[in-house]
C-alpha positions as CSV (number, residue, x, y, z in Angstrom):
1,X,15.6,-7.3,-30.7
2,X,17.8,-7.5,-27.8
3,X,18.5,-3.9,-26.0
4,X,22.1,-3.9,-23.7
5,X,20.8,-2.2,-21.0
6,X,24.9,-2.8,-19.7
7,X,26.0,0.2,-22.3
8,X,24.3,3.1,-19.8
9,X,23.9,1.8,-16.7
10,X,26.6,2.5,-14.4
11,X,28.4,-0.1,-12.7
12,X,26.6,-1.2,-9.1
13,X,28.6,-3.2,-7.1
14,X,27.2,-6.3,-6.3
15,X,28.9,-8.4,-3.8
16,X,26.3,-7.7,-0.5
17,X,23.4,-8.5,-3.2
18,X,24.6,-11.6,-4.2
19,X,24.9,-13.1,-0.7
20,X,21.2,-13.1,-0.6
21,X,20.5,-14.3,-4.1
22,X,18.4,-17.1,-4.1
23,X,20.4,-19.9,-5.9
24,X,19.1,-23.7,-6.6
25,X,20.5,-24.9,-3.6
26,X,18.0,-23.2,-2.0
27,X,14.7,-22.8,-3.7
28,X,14.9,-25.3,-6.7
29,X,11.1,-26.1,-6.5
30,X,10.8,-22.3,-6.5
31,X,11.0,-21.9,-10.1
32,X,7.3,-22.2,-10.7
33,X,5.8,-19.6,-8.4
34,X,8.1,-17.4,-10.8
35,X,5.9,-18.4,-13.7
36,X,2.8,-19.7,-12.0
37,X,-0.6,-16.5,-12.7
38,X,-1.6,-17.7,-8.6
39,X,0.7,-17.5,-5.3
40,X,0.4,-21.6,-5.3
41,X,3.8,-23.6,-5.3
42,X,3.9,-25.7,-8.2
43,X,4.2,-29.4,-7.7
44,X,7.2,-31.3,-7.5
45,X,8.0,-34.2,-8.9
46,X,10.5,-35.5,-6.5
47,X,11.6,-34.4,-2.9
48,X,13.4,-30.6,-3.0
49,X,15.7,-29.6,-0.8
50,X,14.8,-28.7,2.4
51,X,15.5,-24.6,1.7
52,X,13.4,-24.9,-1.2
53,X,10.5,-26.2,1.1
54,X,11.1,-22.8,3.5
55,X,11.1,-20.9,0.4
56,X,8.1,-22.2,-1.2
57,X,6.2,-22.6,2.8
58,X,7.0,-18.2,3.4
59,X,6.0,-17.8,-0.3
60,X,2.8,-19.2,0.1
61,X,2.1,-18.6,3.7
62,X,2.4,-21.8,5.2
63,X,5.7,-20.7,7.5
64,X,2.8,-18.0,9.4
65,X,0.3,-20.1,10.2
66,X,2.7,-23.0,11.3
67,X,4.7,-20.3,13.1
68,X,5.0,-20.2,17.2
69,X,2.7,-17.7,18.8
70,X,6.2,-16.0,19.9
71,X,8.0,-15.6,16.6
72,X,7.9,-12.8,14.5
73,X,5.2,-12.8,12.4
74,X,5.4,-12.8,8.4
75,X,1.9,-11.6,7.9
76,X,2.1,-7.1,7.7
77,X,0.2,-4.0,6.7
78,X,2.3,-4.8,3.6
79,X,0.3,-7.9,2.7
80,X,-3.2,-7.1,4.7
81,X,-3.4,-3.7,3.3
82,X,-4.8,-0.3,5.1
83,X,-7.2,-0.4,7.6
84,X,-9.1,2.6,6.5
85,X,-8.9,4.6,3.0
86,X,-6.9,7.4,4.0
87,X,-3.5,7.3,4.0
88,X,-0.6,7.9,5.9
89,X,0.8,11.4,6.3
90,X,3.5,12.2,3.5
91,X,2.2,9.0,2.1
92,X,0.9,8.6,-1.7
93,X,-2.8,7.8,-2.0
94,X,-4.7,4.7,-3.3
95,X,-5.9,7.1,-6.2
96,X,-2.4,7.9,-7.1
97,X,-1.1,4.8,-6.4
98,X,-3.9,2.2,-8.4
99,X,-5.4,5.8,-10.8
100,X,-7.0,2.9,-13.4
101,X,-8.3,0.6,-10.8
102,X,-7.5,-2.7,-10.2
103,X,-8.1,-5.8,-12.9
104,X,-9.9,-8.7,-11.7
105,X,-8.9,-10.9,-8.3
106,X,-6.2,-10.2,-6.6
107,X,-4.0,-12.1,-4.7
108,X,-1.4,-11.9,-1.7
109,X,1.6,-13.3,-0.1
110,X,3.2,-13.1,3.1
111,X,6.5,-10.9,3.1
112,X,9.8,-12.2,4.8
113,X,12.7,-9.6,5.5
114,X,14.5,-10.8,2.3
115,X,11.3,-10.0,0.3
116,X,10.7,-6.7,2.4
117,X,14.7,-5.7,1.2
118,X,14.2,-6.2,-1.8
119,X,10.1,-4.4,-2.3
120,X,12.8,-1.1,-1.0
121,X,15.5,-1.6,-3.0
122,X,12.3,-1.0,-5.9
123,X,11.0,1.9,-4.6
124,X,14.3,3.3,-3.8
125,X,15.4,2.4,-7.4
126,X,11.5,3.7,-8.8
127,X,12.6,7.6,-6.7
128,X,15.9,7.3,-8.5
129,X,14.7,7.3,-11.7
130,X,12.0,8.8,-12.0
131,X,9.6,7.0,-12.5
132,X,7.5,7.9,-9.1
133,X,4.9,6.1,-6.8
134,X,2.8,4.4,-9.5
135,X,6.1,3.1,-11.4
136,X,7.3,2.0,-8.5
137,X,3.2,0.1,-8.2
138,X,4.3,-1.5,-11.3
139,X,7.7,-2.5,-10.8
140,X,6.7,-4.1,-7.4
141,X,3.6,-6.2,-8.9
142,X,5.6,-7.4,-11.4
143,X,8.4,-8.7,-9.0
144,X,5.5,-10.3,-7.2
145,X,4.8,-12.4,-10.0
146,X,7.9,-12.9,-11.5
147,X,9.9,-14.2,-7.8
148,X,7.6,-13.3,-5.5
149,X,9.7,-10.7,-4.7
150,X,13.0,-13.1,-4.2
151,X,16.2,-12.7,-5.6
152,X,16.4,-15.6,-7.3
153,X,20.0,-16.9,-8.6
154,X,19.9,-19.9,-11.2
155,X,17.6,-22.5,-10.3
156,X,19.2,-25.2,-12.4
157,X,16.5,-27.6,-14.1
158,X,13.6,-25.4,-12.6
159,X,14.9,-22.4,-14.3
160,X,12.9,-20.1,-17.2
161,X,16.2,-19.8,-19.8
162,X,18.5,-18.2,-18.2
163,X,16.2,-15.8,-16.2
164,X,16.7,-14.7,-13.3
165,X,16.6,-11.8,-9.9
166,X,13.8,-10.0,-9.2
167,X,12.2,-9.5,-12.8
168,X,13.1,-13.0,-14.1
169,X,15.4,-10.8,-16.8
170,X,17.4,-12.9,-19.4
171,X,21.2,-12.0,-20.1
172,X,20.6,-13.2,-23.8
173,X,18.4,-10.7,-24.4
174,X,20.3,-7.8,-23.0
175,X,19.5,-7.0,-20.0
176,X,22.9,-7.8,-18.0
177,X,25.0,-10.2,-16.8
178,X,23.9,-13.1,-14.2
179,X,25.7,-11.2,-11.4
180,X,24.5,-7.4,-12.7
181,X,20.7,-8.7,-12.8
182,X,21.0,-10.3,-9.4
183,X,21.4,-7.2,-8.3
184,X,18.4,-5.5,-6.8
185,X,19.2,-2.1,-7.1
186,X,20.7,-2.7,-11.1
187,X,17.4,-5.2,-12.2
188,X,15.2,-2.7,-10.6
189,X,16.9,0.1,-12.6
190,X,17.0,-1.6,-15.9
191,X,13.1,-2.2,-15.3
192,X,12.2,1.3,-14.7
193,X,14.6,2.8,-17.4
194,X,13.1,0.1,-20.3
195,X,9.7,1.3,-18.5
196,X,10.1,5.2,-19.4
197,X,10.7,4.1,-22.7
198,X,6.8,2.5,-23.4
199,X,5.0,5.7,-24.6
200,X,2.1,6.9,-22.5
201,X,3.3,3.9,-19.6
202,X,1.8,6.6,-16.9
203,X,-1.5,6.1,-18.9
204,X,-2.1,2.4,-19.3
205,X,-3.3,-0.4,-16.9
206,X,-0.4,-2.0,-14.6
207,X,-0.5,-5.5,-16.9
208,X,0.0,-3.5,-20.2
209,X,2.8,-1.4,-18.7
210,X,4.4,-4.8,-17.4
211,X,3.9,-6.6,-19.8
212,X,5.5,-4.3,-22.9
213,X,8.8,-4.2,-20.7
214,X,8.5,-8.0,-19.8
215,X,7.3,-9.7,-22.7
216,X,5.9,-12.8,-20.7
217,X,3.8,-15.5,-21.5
218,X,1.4,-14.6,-18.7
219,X,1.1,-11.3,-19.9
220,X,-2.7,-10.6,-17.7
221,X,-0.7,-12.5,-14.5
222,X,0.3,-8.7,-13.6
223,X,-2.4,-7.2,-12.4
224,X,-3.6,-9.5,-9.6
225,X,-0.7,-8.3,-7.8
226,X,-1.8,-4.6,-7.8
227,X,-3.5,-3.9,-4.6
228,X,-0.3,-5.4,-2.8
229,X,1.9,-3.7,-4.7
230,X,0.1,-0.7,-3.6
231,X,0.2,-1.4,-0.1
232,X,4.0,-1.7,0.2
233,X,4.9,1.3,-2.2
234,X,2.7,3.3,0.1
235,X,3.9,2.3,3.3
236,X,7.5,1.9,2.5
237,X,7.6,5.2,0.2
């Protein structure tokens, strides 16, 4: 059943978003770290363009160790975690944060300063409406495995349907137009309100909660992204 999520959300406006939407142009090859369970660029079968190789290179790590000792560094608390188990004052704890515990390996990803905007614009989004420290857990992780936490515009033949932003949502099914779901602040939104909808969401593991909103065919892909997720909620809440 399709649910128009465009009847009660208010309009956003979108116009600073969608400069930073990621569109074909610049990470065709992209398109299968959306879908791929592991933070490994899918292979391509013939040469993308050269912003899809940056794209793909910080998404899987490549642009920090190939980086000069003077630049800014991509690797962060956000992707290395906590040095110790307490955390920061005013900050929500790992027991808040991950209260089931995590599900099986877990992986990570360096963060650039479009993925870091973005990681807010969820929490800020998760405060909004409601839904609190571990919703916002659960809306991060599943950004991390939908886009890595990249706007993503259409990425032409690489694309999943018509999916695409931050949660890889689908305007056929209802959940916006192209230009509303490429919209951080909106996509988040629609997440978290279709999330307070799955009875007892506060209650069930981070891949169950994800996947009843997202319906994907990875549906245990979720949960490797948990202990990241907790790490930026936590440091950016």
């Amino acid at each position: 059943m399709k649910v128009d999520f465009t009847r009660w959300l208010p309009a956003i406006a979108k116009d600073s978003y969608r400069k930073t939407a990621l569109s074909v142009a610049g990470v065709a090859a992209l398109g299968g770290l959306a879908l791929a369970p592991t933070a490994t660029a899918a292979p391509v079968t013939s040469g993308p363009h050269q912003g899809a190789v940056a794209a793909i290179d910080l998404a899987t790590g490549k642009a920090a160790s190939s980086a000069k000792q003077d630049d800014q560094p991509v690797e962060s608390g956000l992707t290395t975690g906590s040095a110790t188990g307490k955390p920061p004052a005013g900050k929500p704890s790992r027991a808040q944060l991950i209260p089931h515990g995590i599900e099986g390996a877990q992986s990570r990803v360096p963060l650039d300063d479009a993925q870091l905007a973005n990681a807010r614009a969820i929490v800020d989004a998760a405060k909004k409406t409601g839904v609190g420290d571990r919703g916002a857990v659960i809306g991060v992780a599943t950004s991390l495995q939908e886009s890595k936490l990249y706007n993503l515009g259409h990425l032409g033949a690489y694309n999943d349907h018509d999916s695409q932003g931050l949660f890889q949502q689908r305007p056929s099914s209802g959940w916006g137009t192209p230009d509303q779901i490429t919209n951080p602040e909106y996509a988040a939104t629609a997440f978290f309100t279709a999330l307070k909808n799955v009875g007892g969401w506060q209650n069930l593991p981070l891949t169950a909660a994800a996947q009843t909103v997202q319906v994907s065919a990875f549906p245990y892909a979720y949960a490797q992204w948990e202990e990241q997720a907790a790490d930026i909620v936590q440091q950016l809440w």
